[in-house]
N, C-alpha and C positions, 0 to 999 in steps of 0.2 A: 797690782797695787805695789808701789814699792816699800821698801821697812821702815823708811821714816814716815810715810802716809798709813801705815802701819799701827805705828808705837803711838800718832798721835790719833787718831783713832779711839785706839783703845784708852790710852788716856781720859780724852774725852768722856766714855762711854762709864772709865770708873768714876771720875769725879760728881756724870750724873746720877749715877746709881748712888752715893756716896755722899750725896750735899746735905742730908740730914746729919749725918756727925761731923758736919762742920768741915769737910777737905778744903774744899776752895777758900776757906776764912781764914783758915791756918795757913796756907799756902800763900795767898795774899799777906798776909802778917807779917810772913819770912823775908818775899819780897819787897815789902816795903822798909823794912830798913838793910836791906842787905845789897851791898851793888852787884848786880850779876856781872857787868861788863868784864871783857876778857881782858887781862893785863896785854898791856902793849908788846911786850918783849914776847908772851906764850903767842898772840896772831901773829907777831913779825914768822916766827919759827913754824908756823902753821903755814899761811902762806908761801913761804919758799922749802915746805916738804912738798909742794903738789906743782904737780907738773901746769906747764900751761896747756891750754887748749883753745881751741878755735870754736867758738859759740856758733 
C-alpha cells in the first residue's frame, strides 16, 4: 500500500468513525467558501522541481 493510499485511508476511516460530531459538515463548510486551488506561480515552481519521466 503506498502512503498516499495510506493517509487516505485513514482518513476515511476517521471521518466514518467521526460523522456524528459533524467532521464532514464542518469540513464541507470550509470548503465551500474557501478556494483550495493551487496559485499558479506555487504549480509553475512545483512542476519544474520534478524531474521528467517516461510513463
Amino acid at each position: 500500500m503506498s502512503r498516499s493510499e495510506f493517509y487516505c485511508k485513514a482518513v476515511e476511516a476517521y471521518v466514518k468513525a467521526n460523522r456524528a460530531k459533524g467532521v464532514k459538515e464542518a469540513l464541507d463548510a470550509v470548503y465551500a467558501e474557501e478556494d483550495s486551488s493551487l496559485d499558479p506561480v506555487l504549480m509553475a515552481m512545483q512542476l519544474t522541481s520534478l524531474e521528467r519521466e517516461d510513463w
